[in-house]
N, C-alpha and C positions, 0 to 999 in steps of 0.2 A: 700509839701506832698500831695498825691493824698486825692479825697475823700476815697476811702478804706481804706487810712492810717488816718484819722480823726476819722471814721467809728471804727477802731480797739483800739484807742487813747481810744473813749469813753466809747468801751465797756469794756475795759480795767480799767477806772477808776468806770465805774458801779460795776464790779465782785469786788473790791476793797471796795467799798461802800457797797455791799450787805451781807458782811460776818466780822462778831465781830469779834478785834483782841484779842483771848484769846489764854492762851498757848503760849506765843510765848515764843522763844528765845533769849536774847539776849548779852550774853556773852559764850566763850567756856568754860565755868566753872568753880572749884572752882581755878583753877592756874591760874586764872587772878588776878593781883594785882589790887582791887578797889580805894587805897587807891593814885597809879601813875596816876600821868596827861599823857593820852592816847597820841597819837600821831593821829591826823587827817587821816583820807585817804578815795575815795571814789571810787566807781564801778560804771561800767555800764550794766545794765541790758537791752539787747539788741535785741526787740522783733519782729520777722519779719514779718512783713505784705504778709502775705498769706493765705488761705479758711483755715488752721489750722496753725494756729501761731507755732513760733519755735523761740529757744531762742541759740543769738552765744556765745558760750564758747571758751576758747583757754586752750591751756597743756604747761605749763612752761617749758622751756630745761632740762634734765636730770641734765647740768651743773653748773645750777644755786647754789651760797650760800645760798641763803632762797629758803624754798619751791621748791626743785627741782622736775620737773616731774610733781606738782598738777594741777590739772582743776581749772580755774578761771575764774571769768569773767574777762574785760578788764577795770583798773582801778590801783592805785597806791596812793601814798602820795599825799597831798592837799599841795601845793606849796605857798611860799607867793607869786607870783605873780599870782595865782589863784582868781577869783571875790569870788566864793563860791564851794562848792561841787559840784556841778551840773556841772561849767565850768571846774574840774581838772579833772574828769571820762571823759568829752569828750575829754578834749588835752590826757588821758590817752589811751583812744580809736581811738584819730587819730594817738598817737603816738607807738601804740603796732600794730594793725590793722590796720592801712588808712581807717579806716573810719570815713568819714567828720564830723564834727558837724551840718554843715547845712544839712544833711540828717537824723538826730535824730526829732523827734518829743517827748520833754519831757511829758510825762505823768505826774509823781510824783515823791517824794522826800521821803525815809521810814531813820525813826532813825537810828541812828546809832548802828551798833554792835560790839560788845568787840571781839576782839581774845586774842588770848593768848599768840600773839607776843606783844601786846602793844597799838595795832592798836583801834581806832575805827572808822567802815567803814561804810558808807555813802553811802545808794543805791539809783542807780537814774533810773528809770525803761522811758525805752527809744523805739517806735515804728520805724523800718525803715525798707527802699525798701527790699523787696527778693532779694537773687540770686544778690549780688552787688561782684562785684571783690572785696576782702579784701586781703590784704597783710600782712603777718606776720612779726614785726619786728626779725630777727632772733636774733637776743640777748637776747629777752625775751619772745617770744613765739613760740613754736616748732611747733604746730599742732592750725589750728581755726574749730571746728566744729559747726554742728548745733543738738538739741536735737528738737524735741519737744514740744511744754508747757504743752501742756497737761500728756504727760507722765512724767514731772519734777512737776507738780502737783497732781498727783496722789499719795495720800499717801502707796496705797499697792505697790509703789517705792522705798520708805523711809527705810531702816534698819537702827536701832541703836546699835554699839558696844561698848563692853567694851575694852581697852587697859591698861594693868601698863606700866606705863610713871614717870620716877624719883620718884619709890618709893611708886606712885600713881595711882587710878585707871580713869581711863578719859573716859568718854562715847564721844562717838561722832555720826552725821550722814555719810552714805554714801547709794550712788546711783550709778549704773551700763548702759551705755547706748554705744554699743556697745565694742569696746576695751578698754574705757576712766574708769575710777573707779573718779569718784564725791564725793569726802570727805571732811572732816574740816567743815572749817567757808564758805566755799562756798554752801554747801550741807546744814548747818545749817540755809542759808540766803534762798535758798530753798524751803526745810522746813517754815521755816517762810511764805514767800511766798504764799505754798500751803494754811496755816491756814489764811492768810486776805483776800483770793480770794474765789469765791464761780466762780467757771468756770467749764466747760462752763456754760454762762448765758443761 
C-alpha cells in the first residue's frame, strides 16, 4: 500500500477514535428473532484511496432469490473454511468483485449487525488503490459503483421510513446516490458508520 494509503488507513482509524459510539444501530428491528442463533456473515467496506475518499458498493441482479436488485457491499456468509471475519469479506470481495486481498489494507473490525434475514454481519472497513479494474461476478452482482464517503456520511443523506410488512410496521434507512436507492441493513450499516466517525478530520 502506498504512503497515501497508510496516510488514509490512519486517518481513517482517528475519525473512528474521535467520535462516541452512541445511537447506534444494531439489528433491523423488532422482526429479528433475538432468541435464534444468527447465522455468521461479513462485508467489506471498501474505501478508496483518493483527495476524497469514496466507498465501492455493488447492485445485486434483479434475478436473484434473496435480495434481488439491493445495494450492498461485497460480502456474504462466514464459511468454515474461513480463518475469521475479516478473511471471508475479502474471499467475498475477490470472489463477487476481483478484488484482491492483497490490495485491501484492513483498518478495523465493527460488531456485528442483526438483519432480519438471520444474519449477523461483520464489517471490515478496508483502504484500497483508486480506479483498480474490478470485475463483477455476473451471478451475483449486476452493477459496482462508487459513492462518496463523505456524502454516505452525511447525515442530511440519511431518510428514515416507515413500511407495513406482515402485518407490521418496520422503519428502515435509505439513501439515494445517483440511479442506485441504498436501503435496509446496508444503509443501516451506513448510518452507523456516519455516528462512530467524526469526518472529515
Amino acid at each position: 500500500m502506498s504512503d497515501s494509503g497508510t496516510s488514509l488507513a490512519l486517518r481513517l482509524r482517528a475519525a473512528l477514535a474521535a467520535s462516541p459510539e452512541t445511537d447506534l444501530i444494531w439489528h433491523d428491528g423488532s422482526l429479528v428473532d433475538h432468541d435464534a442463533a444468527p447465522t455468521g456473515a461479513a462485508v467489506l467496506i471498501p474505501i478508496t484511496d483518493r483527495p476524497e475518499p469514496g466507498v465501492i458498493l455493488t447492485k445485486r441482479p434483479d434475478t436473484m432469490r434473496k435480495h434481488p436488485g439491493q445495494v450492498a457491499f461485497p460480502g456474504g456468509r462466514i464459511d468454515a473454511g474461513d480463518a475469521n471475519a475479516v478473511a471471508a469479506a475479502l474471499r467475498e470481495a475477490e470472489e463477487e468483485i476481483a478484488l484482491s486481498p492483497a490490495l485491501v489494507d484492513v483498518v478495523t473490525v465493527i460488531d456485528p449487525y442483526r438483519t432480519v434475514t438471520g444474519y449477523a454481519v461483520t464489517q471490515v472497513i478496508g483502504v484500497i488503490p483508486p480506479d483498480l479494474q474490478l470485475h463483477p461476478n455476473d451471478d451475483e452482482v449486476a452493477a459496482i459503483f462508487e459513492v462518496p464517503l463523505a456524502f454516505l456520511l452525511d447525515q442530511a443523506n440519511h431518510v428514515q421510513q416507515t413500511v407495513d410488512w406482515e402485518g407490521a410496521q418496520r422503519q428502515f434507512w435509505e439513501m439515494h446516490w445517483d440511479e442506485f436507492r441504498i436501503w435496509g441493513a446496508t444503509a443501516a450499516m451506513i448510518v452507523n458508520l456516519s455516528r462512530r466517525m467524526r469526518w472529515p478530520l
